[in-house]
C-alpha positions in Angstrom: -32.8 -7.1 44.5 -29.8 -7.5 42.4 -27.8 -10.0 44.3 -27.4 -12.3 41.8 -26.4 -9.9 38.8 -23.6 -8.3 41.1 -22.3 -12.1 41.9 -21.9 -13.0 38.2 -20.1 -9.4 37.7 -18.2 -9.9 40.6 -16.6 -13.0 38.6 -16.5 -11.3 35.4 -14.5 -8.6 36.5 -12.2 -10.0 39.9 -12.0 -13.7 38.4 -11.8 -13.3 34.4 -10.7 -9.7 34.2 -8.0 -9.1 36.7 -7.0 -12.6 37.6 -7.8 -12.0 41.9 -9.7 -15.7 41.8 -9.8 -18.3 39.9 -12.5 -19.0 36.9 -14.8 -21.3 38.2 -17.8 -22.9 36.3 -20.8 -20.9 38.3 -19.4 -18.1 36.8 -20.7 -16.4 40.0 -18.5 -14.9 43.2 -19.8 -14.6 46.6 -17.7 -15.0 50.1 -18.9 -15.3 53.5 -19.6 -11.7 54.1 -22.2 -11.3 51.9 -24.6 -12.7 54.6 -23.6 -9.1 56.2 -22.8 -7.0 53.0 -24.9 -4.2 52.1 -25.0 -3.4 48.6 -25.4 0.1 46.4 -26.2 0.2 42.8 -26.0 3.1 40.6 -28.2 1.7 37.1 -28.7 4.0 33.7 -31.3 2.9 31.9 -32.7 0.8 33.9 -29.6 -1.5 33.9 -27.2 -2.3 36.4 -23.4 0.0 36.1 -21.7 0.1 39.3 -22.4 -1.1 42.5 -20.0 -1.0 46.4 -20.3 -3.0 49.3 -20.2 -1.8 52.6 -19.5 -4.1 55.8 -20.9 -3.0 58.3 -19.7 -4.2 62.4 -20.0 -7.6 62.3 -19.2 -10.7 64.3 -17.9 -12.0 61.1 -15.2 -9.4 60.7 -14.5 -8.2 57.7 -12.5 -9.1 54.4 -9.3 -6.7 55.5 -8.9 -9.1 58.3 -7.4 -11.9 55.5 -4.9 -9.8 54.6 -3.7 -8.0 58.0 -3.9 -8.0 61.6 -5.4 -6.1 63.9 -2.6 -5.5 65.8 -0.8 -4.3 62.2 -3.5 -2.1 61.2 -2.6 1.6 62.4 -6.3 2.1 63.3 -8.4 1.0 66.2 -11.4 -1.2 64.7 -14.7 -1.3 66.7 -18.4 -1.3 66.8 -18.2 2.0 64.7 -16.0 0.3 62.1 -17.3 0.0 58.4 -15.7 -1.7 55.2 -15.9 -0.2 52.0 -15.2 -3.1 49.4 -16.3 -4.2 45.6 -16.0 -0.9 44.1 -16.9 -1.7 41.0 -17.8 -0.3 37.5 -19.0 -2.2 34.5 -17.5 -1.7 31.2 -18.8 0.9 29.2 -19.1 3.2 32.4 -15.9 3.6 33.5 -15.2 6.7 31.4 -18.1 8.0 33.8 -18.4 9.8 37.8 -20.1 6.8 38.8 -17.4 5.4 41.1 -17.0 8.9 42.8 -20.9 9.1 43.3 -20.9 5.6 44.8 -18.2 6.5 47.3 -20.3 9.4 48.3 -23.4 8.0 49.0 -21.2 5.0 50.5 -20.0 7.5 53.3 -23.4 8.7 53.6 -24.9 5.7 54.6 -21.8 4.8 56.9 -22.7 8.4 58.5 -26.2 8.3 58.9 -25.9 5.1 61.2 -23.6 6.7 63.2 -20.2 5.0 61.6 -16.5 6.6 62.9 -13.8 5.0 60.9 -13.8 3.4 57.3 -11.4 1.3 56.1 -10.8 -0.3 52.5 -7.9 -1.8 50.2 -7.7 -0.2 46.7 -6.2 -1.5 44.3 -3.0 0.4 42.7 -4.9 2.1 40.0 -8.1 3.3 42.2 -6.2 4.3 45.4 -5.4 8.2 44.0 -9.6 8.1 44.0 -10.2 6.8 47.5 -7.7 9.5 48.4 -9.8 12.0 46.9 -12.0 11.1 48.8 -10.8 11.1 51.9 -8.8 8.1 52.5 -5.5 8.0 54.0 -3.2 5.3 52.4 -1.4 3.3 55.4 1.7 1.9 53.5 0.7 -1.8 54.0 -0.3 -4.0 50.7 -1.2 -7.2 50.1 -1.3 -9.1 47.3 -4.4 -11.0 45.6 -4.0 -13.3 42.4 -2.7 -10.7 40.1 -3.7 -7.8 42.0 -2.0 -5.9 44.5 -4.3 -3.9 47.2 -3.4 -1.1 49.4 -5.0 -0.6 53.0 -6.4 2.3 53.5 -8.5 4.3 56.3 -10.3 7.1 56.9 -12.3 9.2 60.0 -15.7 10.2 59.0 -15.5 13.4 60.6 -12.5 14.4 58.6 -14.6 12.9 55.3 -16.9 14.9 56.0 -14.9 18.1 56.0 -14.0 17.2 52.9 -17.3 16.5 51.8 -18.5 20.2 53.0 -15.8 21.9 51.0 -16.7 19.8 48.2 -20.3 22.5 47.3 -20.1 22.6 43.1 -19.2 18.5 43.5 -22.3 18.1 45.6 -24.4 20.2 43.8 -23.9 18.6 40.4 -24.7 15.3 42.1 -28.4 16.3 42.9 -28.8 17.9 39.5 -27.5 14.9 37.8 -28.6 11.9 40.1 -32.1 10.6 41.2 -30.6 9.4 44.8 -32.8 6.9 46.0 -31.2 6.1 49.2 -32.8 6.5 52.5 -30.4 9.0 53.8 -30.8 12.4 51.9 -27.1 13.5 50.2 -27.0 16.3 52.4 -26.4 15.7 56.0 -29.3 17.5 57.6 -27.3 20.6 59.1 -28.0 21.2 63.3 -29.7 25.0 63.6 -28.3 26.5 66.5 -30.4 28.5 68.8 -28.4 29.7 72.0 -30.3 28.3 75.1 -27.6 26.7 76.6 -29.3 27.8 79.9 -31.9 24.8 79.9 -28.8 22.3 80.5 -28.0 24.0 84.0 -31.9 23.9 84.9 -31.8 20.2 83.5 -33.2 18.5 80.3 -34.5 15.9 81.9 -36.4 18.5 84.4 -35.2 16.5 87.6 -35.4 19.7 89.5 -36.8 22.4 88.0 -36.1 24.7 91.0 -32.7 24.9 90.3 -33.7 27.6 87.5 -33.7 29.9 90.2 -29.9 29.7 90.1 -29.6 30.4 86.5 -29.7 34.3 84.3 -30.9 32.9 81.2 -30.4 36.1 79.3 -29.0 34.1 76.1 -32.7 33.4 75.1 -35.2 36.3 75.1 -37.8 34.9 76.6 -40.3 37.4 78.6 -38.7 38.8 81.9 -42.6 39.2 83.3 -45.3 36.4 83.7 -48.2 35.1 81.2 -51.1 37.5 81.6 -53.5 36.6 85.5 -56.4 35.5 82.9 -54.0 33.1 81.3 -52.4 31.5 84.7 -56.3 31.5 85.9 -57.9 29.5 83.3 -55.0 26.9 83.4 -55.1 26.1 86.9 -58.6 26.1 86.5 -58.8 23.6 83.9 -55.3 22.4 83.7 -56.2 18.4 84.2 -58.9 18.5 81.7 -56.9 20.8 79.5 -53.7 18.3 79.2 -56.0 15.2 78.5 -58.0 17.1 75.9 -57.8 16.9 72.0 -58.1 20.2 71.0 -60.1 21.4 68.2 -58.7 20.1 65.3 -58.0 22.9 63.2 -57.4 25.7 66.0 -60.3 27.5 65.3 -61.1 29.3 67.8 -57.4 30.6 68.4 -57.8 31.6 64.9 -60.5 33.5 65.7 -59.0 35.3 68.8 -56.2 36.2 66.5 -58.6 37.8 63.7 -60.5 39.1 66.5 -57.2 41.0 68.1 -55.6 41.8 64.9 -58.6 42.7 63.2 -58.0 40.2 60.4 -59.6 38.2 57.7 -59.9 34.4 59.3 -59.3 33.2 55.7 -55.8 35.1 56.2 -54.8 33.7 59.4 -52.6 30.2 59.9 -51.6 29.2 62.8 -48.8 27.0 63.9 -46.3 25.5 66.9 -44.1 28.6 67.3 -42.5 30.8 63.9 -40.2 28.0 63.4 -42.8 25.7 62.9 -43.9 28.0 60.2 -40.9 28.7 59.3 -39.8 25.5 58.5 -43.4 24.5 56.8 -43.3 27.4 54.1 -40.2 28.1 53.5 -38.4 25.1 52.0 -42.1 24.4 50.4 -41.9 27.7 48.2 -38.2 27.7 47.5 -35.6 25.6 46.0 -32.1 25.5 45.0 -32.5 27.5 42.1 -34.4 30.7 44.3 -32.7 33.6 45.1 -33.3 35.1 48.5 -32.4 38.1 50.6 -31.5 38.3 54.1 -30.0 40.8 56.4 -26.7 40.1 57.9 -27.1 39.8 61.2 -30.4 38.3 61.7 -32.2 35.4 63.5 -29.7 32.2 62.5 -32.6 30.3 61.8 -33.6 31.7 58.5 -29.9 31.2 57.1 -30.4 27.6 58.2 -33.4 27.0 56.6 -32.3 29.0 53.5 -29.1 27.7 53.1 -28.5 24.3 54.8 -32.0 22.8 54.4 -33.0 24.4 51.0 -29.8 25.2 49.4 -31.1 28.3 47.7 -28.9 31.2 47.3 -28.3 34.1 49.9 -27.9 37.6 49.2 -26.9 39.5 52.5 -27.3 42.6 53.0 -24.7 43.9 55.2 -25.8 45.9 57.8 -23.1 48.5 59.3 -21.8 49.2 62.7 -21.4 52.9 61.9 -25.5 52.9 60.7 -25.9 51.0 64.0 -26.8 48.2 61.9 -29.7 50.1 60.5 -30.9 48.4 57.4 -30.4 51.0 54.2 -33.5 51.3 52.7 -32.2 52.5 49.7 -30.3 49.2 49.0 -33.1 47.1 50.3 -35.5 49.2 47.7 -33.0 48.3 44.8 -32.7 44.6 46.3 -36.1 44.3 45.8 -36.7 45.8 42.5 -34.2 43.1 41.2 -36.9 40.4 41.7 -35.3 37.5 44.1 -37.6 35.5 45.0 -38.1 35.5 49.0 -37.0 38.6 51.2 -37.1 38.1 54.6 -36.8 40.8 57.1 -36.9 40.1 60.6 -38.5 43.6 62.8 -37.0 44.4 65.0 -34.4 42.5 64.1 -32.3 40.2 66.4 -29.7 40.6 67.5 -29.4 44.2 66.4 -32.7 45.4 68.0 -33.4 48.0 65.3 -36.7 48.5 63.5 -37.9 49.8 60.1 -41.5 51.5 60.3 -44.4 50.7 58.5 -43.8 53.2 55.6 -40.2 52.3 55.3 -41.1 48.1 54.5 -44.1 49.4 52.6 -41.5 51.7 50.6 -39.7 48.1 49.6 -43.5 46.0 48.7 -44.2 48.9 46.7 -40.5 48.7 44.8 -40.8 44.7 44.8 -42.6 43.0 41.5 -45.6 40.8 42.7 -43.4 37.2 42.2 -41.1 38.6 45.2 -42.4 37.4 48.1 -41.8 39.7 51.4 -41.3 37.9 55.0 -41.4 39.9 58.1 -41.4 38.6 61.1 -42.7 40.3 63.7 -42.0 38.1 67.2 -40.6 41.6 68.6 -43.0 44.2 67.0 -45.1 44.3 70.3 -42.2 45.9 72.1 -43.0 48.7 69.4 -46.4 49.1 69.0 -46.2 49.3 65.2 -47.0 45.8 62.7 -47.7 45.5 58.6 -50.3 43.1 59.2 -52.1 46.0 57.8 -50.7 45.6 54.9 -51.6 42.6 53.6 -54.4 43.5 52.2 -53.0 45.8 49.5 -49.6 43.8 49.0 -50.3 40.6 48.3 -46.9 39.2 48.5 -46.6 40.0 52.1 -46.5 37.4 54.7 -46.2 38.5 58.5 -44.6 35.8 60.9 -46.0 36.3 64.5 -44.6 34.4 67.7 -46.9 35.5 70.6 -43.8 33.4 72.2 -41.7 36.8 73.7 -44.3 39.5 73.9 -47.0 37.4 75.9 -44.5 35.3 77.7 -46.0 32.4 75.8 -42.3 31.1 74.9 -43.2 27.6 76.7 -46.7 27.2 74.9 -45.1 27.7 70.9 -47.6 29.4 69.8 -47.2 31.8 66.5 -49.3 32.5 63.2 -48.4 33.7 59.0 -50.5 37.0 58.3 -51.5 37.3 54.9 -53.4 37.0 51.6 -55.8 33.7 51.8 -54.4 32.4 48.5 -50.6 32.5 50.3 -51.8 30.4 52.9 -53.4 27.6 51.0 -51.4 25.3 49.9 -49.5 25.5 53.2 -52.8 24.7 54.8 -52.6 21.6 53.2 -49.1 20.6 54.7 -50.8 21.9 58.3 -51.0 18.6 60.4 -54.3 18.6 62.9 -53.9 20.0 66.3 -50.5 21.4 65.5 -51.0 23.9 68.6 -52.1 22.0 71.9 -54.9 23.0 73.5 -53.2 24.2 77.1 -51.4 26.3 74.2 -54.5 27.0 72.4 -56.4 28.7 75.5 -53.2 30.5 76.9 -52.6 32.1 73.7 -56.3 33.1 73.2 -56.4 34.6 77.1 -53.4 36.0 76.0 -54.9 38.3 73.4 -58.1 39.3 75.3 -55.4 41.0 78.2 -54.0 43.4 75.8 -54.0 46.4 78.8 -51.9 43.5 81.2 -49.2 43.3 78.7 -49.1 46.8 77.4 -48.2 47.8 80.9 -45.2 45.2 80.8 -44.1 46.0 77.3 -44.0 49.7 78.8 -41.8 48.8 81.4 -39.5 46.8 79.2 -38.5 50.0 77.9 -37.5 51.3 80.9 -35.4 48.1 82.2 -33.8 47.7 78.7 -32.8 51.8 79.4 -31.5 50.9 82.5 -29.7 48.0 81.8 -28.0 49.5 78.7 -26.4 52.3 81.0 -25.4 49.8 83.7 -23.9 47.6 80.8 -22.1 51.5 79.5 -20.9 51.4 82.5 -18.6 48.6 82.2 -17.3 50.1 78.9 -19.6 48.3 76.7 -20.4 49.8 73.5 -24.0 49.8 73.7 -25.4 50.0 69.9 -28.0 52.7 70.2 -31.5 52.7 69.1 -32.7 49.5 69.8 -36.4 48.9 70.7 -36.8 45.5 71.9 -36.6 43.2 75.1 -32.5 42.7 74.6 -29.2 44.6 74.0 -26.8 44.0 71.6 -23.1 45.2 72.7 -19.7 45.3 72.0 -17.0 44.2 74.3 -13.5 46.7 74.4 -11.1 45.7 71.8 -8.9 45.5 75.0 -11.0 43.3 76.7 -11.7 39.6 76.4 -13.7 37.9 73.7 -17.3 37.5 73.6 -16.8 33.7 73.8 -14.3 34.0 76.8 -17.2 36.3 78.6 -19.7 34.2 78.4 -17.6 31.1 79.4 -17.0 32.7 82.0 -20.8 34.3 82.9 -21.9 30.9 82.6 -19.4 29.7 85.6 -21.4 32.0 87.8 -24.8 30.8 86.5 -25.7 33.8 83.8 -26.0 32.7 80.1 -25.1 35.3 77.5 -25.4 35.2 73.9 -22.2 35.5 71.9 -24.0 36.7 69.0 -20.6 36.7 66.5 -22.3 33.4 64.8 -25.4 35.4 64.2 -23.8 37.1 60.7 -20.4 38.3 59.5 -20.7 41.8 60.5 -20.1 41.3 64.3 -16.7 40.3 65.0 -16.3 38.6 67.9 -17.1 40.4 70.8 -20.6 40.9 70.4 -22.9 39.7 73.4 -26.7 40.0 72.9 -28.1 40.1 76.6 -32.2 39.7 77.5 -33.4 42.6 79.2 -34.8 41.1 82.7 -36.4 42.4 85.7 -35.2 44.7 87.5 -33.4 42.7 90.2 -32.4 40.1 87.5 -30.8 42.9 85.7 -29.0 43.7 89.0 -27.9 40.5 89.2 -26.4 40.0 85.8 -24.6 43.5 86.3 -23.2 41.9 89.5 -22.0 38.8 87.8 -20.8 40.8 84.9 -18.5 43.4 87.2 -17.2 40.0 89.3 -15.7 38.9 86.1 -14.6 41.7 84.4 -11.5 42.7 86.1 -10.0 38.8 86.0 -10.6 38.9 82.4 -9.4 42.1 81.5 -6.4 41.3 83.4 -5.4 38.2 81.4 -6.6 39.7 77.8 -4.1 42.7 78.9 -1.3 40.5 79.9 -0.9 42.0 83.5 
């Protein structure tokens, strides 16, 4: 609440200073946009040292319109438009960042409520800084008292570019700055999962038949159903069981877990799906100062979470088409001797479907010091009848991430749960909201684990589709990468061929969803297609789509 300090500077500097009003005997400035003005201060010890004004759409206008049409201004102005104004920094500051960290957190908060074009007038000696940051000068100038202005614009999408490339800048703001805004200084970064299926069933789930029309073999969801015991209890119960609070703090899923794992309780938390956990622990035990190792290719989401929402930094380990992007255990081993502080391995890993055994990861915990933490996830380990979970209780730096999401066709009902030693689990405990798993979740997943012979039998037969569907896929002059052990195939297109990106555009015309998995690291080029191994006359359908758009695309990627 510094209105009345930013007036009286306002007439210091514009009035006395540079001559762009007159002195009057208030000694204080306002105009009529200050009823819509928003104002951000930057103070140092506890005192006021810079403050902007933003405009946002008004039905007042805003202050460019005293100077210059709308019909002269080379820009559309809307509902989107905002007005950066009053940049201004006291005396005794100026030798300081303070006007570049105002602009920032000016665009931040023009961003975060949704604006699309910015516009301002600099005067002479501050326009090479909006330009820096971002602003495009348009020519036009007016003149005010003693002061000549320059209108300037700017998109916020192309600010924003800038902003990205801007790392070291943005970096030394957040060690520097105690940003009190209610927007953070990093735009929250989108994590992007694949299951672009779902929009052809329907988000809004108008008619959820039509999924009988769609191959959604860019997610890996289960190809056979949720276990007869599971179905059974919830038609049995289902209107009691959607009504119902569960049990507060999951415990007897937590049980069924212990019970099926044969695991400490105390070493069991549960949560809404791995990314759930995922995002609870990790950016609570890591911050921009950690070091962390990930393979490269992996699950996207950890590189999110690592890198866009913590801001830590990444060490990949590059994993090699000619090893068939087998992880080298030799480099993980001296990885881990090096002390970073988070490893996270991902086994099998996706999308390279290849799998380290139990010796091999504890190999790496026994080369690790004990400040190293060790994260494997294990959604896929079902498929291979080997987990660490085991381990746990001699390494106590280990921390296994289960989904019972792929393996028990439980995908729908987010379930998942962290294996390891109590006292890694506690505080996060803490941070656990009540009934974080639903109870139709809650009693699917725990059916789920009592019908280990039902899902044996399809985790069995996964085998053999994934066998099939690999020579079907060879077939087409695919190079299958060999070895993998999970419910998906990761493959490479022919360098004559089209693009992974042009083959699933085109898949996805004939309602089957693919995975370009290029995004997914920086080993993979791009023509690499990750496909869910389905049922058998799925599979036969996605080789059918597959063949019906081959030759086309070949064609045009040959020039014939």
């Amino acid at each position: 609440m510094q209105r009345e300090a930013i007036y009286r500077i306002r007439h210091d500097v514009y009035a006395v200073e540079l001559g762009q009003h007159p002195v009057n005997t208030a000694g204080r400035l306002t105009d009529r946009l200050d009823d819509v003005n928003r104002y951000l201060v930057a103070t140092r010890d506890g005192s006021l040292a810079a403050f902007v004004s933003i405009t946002p759409p008004n039905v007042l206008g805003y202050s460019v319109d005293k100077y210059f049409t709308r019909a002269e201004m080379p820009f559309d102005v809307d509902d989107d438009t905002y007005e950066i104004r009053l940049l201004t920094v006291l005396p005794g500051h100026r030798d300081t960042d303070l006007a570049a960290l105002l602009m920032v957190a000016a665009y931040r908060w023009i961003e975060s409520r949704g604006g699309r074009t910015v516009v301002a007038i600099g005067r002479d000696d501050v326009v090479p800084m909006y330009v820096r940051g971002g602003m495009r000068p348009t020519g036009l100038t007016t003149t005010s008292g003693a002061v000549t202005f320059e209108l300037m614009h700017a998109d916020v999408a192309e600010v924003r570019d800038a902003f990205d490339a801007l790392e070291p800048v943005v970096a030394a703001i957040e060690q520097a700055v105690e940003w009190r805004l209610h927007v953070p200084l990093r735009k929250p970064a989108a994590c992007f999962h694949g299951g672009e299926s779902f929009g052809a069933v329907g988000v809004g789930f108008d008619d959820l038949s039509r999924r009988h029309d769609v191959i959604n073999a860019d997610v890996l969801d289960a190809w056979f159903e949720p276990a007869p015991a599971v179905l059974a209890e919830l038609e049995r119960h289902l209107a009691w069981l959607v009504r119902t609070s569960p049990p507060v703090d999951c415990a007897g899923l937590v049980a069924a877990i212990a019970a099926a794992r044969d695991l400490d309780p105390r070493s069991v938390l549960v949560g809404a799906g791995s990314s759930d956990l995922i995002f609870r622990a990790l950016p609570r035990w890591l911050t921009r100062a950690s070091r962390v190792v990930l393979l490269d290719p992996t699950y996207g989401e950890y590189a999110h979470v690592l890198e866009k929402v913590v801001g830590c930094t990444v060490e990949r380990l590059r994993l090699d088409r000619d090893r068939d992007y087998r992880p080298d255990l030799a480099a993980l081993v001296e990885l881990a001797a090096s002390g970073p502080d988070l490893i996270v391995l991902v086994n099998p890993n996706s999308p390279t479907g290849q799998h380290l055994t139990v010796d091999e990861i504890g190999t790496l915990l026994d080369a690790a010091p004990p400040s190293t933490r060790i994260w494997v996830d294990e959604t896929y380990a079902a498929y291979v009848g080997q987990s660490v979970e085991e381990l746990i209780t001699r390494h106590d730096q280990l921390i296994v991430c289960t989904s019972l999401s792929k393996a028990y066709a439980l995908s729908g009902a987010r379930v998942a749960y962290l294996a390891a030693a109590p006292h890694q689990l506690e505080e996060l405990r803490s941070l656990t909201p009540p009934w974080v798993v639903g109870l139709p979740s809650q009693v699917a997943a725990t059916r789920a684990l009592e019908s280990l012979d039902y899902y044996q039998g399809c985790w069995d037969r996964t085998h053999v589709l994934r066998e099939e569907l690999a020579t079907g896929l060879t077939g087409l002059g695919w190079d299958v990468v060999p070895g993998q052990v999970a419910n998906f195939l990761l493959a490479h297109l022919p360098a004559a061929g089209p693009t992974a990106a042009e083959l699933v555009a085109a898949a996805q015309r004939h309602g089957l969803f693919l995975r370009d998995a290029g995004a997914m690291g920086t080993a993979l080029g791009d023509r690499a297609v990750r496909v869910a191994v389905k049922d058998a006359a799925t599979n036969d359908r996605i080789m059918a789509v597959l063949g019906a758009v081959a030759a086309p695309l070949n064609a045009v990627a040959q020039g014939s």
